[in-house]
C-alpha positions as CSV (number, residue, x, y, z in Angstrom):
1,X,105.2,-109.3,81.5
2,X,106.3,-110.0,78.0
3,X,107.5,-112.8,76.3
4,X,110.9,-113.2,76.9
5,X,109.8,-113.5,81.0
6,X,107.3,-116.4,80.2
7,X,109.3,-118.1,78.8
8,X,112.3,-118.1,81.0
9,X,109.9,-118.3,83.8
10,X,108.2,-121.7,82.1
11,X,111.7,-122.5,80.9
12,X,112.9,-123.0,84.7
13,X,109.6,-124.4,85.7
14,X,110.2,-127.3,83.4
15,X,113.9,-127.7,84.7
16,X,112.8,-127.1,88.3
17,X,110.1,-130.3,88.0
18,X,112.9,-132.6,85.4
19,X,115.2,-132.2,88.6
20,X,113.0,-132.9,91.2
21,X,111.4,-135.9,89.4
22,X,114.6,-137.3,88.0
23,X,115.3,-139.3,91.4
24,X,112.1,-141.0,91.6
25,X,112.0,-141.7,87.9
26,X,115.4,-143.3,87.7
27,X,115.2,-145.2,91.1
28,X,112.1,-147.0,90.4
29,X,113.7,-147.3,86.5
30,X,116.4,-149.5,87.8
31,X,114.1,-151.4,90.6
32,X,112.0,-152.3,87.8
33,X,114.9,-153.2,85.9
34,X,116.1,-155.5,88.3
35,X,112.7,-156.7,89.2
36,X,112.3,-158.2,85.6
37,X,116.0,-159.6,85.4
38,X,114.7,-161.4,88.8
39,X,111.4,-162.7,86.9
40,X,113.3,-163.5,83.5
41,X,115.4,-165.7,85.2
42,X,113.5,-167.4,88.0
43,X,110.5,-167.3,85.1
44,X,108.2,-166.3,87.7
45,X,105.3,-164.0,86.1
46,X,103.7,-162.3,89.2
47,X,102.2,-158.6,88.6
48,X,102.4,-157.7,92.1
49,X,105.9,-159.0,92.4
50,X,106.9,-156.0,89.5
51,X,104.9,-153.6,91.4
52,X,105.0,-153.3,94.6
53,X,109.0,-152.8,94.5
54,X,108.8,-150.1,92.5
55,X,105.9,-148.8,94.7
56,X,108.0,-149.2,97.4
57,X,111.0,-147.9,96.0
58,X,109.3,-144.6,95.1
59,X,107.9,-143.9,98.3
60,X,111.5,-144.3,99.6
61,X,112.9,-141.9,97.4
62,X,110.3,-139.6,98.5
63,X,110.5,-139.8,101.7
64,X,114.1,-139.5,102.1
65,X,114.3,-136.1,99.3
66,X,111.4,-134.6,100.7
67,X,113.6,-131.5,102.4
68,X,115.8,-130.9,98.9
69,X,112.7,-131.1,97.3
70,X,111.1,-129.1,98.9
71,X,114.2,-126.9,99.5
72,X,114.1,-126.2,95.7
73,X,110.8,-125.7,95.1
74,X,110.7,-123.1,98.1
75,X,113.6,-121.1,96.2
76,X,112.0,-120.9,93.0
77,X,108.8,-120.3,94.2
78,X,110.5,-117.2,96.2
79,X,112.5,-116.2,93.1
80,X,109.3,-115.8,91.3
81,X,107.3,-114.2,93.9
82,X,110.4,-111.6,94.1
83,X,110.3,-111.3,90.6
84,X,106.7,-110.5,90.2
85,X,106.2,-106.6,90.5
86,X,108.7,-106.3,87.9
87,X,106.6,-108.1,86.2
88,X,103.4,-106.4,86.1
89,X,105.2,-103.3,84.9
């Protein structure tokens, strides 16, 4: 393996976990987001009212993009494993 495979190979790992990650991320983003507009304007200052939502909200997202997740992560992980004997030459 030289360089220029390590690099594309941690180059689509990194793209691979952004992608994957980026649902979860932006869902409980806005959830939280709303979450504080709530507190900001009913002035109500509970911890557990900011994050249990956003708890909640990830678990969702989760749940529900479990199969492309995992879809995706099957397909690079096969990709790579294909790609491996060419590798060790």
């Amino acid at each position: 393996m030289n360089i220029e495979q390590a690099i594309e190979i941690l180059r689509q790992l990194v793209t691979l976990s952004m992608l994957v990650v980026g649902p979860i991320l932006i869902s409980t983003m806005v959830v939280g987001v709303l979450v504080s507009l709530f507190q900001a304007v009913t002035s109500i200052q509970e911890q557990t009212l900011s994050f249990v939502p956003k708890l909640v909200t990830a678990g969702f997202v989760m749940i529900f993009s479990a199969p492309w997740i995992l879809r995706n992560v099957m397909e690079f992980t096969i990709t790579f494993l294909s790609r491996l004997p060419e590798m060790t030459k």
